[in-house]
N, C-alpha and C positions, 0 to 999 in steps of 0.2 A: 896747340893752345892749351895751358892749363888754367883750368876755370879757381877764381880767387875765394869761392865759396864754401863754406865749410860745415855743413848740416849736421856735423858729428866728430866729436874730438874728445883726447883722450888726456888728461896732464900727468898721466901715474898716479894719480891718487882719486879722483872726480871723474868723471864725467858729464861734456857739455855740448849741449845740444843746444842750435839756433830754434826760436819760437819762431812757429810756422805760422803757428796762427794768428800772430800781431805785425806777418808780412802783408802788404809794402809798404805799410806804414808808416815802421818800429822796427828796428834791427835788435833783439834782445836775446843774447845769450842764456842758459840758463845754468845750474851745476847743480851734478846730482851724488849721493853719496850711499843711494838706498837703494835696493833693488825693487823695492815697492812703489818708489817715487818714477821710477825709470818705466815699470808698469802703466800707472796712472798716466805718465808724459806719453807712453804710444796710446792709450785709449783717447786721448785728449787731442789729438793728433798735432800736437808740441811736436813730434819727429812723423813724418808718411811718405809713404811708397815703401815698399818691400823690403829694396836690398837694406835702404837706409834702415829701416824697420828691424833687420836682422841683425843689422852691427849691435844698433843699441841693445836687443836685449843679450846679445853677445856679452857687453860690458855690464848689463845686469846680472848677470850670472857671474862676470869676475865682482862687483861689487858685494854681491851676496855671500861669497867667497870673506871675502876683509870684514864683512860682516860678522861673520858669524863666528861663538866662541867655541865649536867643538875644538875638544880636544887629540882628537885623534882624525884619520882621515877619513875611516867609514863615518864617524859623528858628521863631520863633512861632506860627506857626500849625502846624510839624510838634509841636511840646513838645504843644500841646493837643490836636493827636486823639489822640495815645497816651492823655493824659485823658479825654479823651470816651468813648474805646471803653473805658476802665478803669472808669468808670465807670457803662457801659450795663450793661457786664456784671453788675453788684452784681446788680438786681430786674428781671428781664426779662418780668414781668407789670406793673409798674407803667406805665399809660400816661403821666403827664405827667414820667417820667423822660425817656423819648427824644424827648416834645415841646419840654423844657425846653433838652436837650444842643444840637437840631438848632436852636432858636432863637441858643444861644450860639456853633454852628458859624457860623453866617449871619454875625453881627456880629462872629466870628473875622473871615472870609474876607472882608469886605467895608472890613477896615483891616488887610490884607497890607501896605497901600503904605506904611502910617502907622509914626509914631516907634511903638517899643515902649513906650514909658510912656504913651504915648495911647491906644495898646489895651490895656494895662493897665485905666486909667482905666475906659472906654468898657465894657469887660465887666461892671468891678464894678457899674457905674452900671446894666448888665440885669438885673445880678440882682437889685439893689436896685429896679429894675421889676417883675419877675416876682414879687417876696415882695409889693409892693404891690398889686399888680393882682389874685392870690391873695385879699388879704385883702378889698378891695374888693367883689369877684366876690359870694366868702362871706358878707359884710355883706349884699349885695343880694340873695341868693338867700334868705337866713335871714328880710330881711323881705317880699318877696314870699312865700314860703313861709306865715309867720304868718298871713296873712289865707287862709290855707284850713284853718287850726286852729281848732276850734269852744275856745267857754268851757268851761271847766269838763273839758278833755281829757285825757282818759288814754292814754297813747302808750306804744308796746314799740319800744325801739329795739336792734337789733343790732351788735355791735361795736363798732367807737367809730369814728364820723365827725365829731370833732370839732372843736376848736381844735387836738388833738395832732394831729391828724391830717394838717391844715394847714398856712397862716401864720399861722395863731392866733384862725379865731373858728367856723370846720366849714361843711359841707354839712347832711347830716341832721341832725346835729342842732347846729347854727347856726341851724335854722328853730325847733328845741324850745327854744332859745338866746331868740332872739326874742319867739317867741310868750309864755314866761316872764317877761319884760319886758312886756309888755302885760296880764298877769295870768291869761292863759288855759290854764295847763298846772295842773292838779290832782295831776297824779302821774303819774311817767316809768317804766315798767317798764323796769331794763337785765338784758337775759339777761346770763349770765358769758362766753359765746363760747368756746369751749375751739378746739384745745389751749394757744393761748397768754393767754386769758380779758383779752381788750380791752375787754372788758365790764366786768368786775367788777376790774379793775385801774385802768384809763383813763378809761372815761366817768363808773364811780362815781365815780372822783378827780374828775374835772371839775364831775360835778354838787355834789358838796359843797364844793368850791372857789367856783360861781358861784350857791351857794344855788338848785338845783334841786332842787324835793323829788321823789325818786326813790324805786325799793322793787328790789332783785336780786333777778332769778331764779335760784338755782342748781342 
């Protein structure tokens, strides 16, 4: 089963991220073209969870990239650590934040010599790896997961590790994602998660989005 949700998307020139926090409201896209705005949107938690976390500031760092007018590539590569470190700072418990940044510092520093519009290019084209390789990961972990889901299962899942969570198909429950396509989930307990209830905001969204029969704890 792939999930139809999409908490982070790329069009070649923007970047757009589903507003989390006018979930389940409001379904509201939003477009970003700044790498500052892309900062502000993970402290605001506009984009949460990790991995998702990590893409976006992935594409902050290609955005800061288009951004910026050096002319040469070292001048480029000073414009993007001021990004990088703007951007570390947003969620400094998020691991695949500083895994993602320190990925896009490498393929910075490794086309210093290069025209600037090729590392331009070259950035966008990781981040458009790293949202890929995210969703990939997720897919595969949801169906190895599955085959340790008995039939007829009743699962409690906490918070939301979802598709929002992601590039768009979860970890935990990308496996109750799964195992639901295979017919073996009977009913998904999601607690509410307080204080900010990712539970009863987010994964209930998701599961009545992807026809998971679910029941809230609150």
């Amino acid at each position: 089963m792939t999930s139809v949700i999409t908490p982070v998307r790329w069009t070649g020139e923007r970047l757009v991220l589903l507003d989390q926090t006018l979930l389940p409201g409001r379904e509201l896209e939003r477009e970003y073209t700044r790498w500052e705005d892309v900062a502000e949107a993970i402290r605001a938690l506009v984009v949460r969870g990790a991995p998702a976390i990590g893409v976006a500031a992935a594409f902050g760092v290609a955005l800061a990239a288009r951004q910026s007018a050096a002319p040469t590539g070292e001048a480029l590569l000073a414009d993007l650590e001021t990004a990088i470190k703007g951007l570390a700072a947003t969620r400094p418990t998020a691991v695949n934040l500083f895994w993602a940044l320190e990925r896009m510092r490498g393929v910075a520093a490794g086309l210093r010599q290069r025209p600037v519009a090729e590392a331009r290019a070259r950035l966008a084209a990781e981040a458009e790896a790293i949202l890929a390789e995210d969703l990939a990961a997720n897919k595969a972990l949801g169906d190895h997961g599955a085959h340790l889901v008995p039939s007829n299962a009743r699962i409690l899942t906490h918070c939301n590790a979802g598709a929002l969570a992601t590039a768009g198909y979860g970890t935990a429950l990308g496996i109750v994602r799964s195992a639901h396509a295979q017919g073996k989930v009977a009913l998904l307990w999601v607690d509410e998660t307080r204080p900010v209830m990712q539970g009863s905001r987010l994964t209930a969204w998701e599961c009545v989005r992807d026809g998971i029969p679910h029941r809230l704890i609150a």
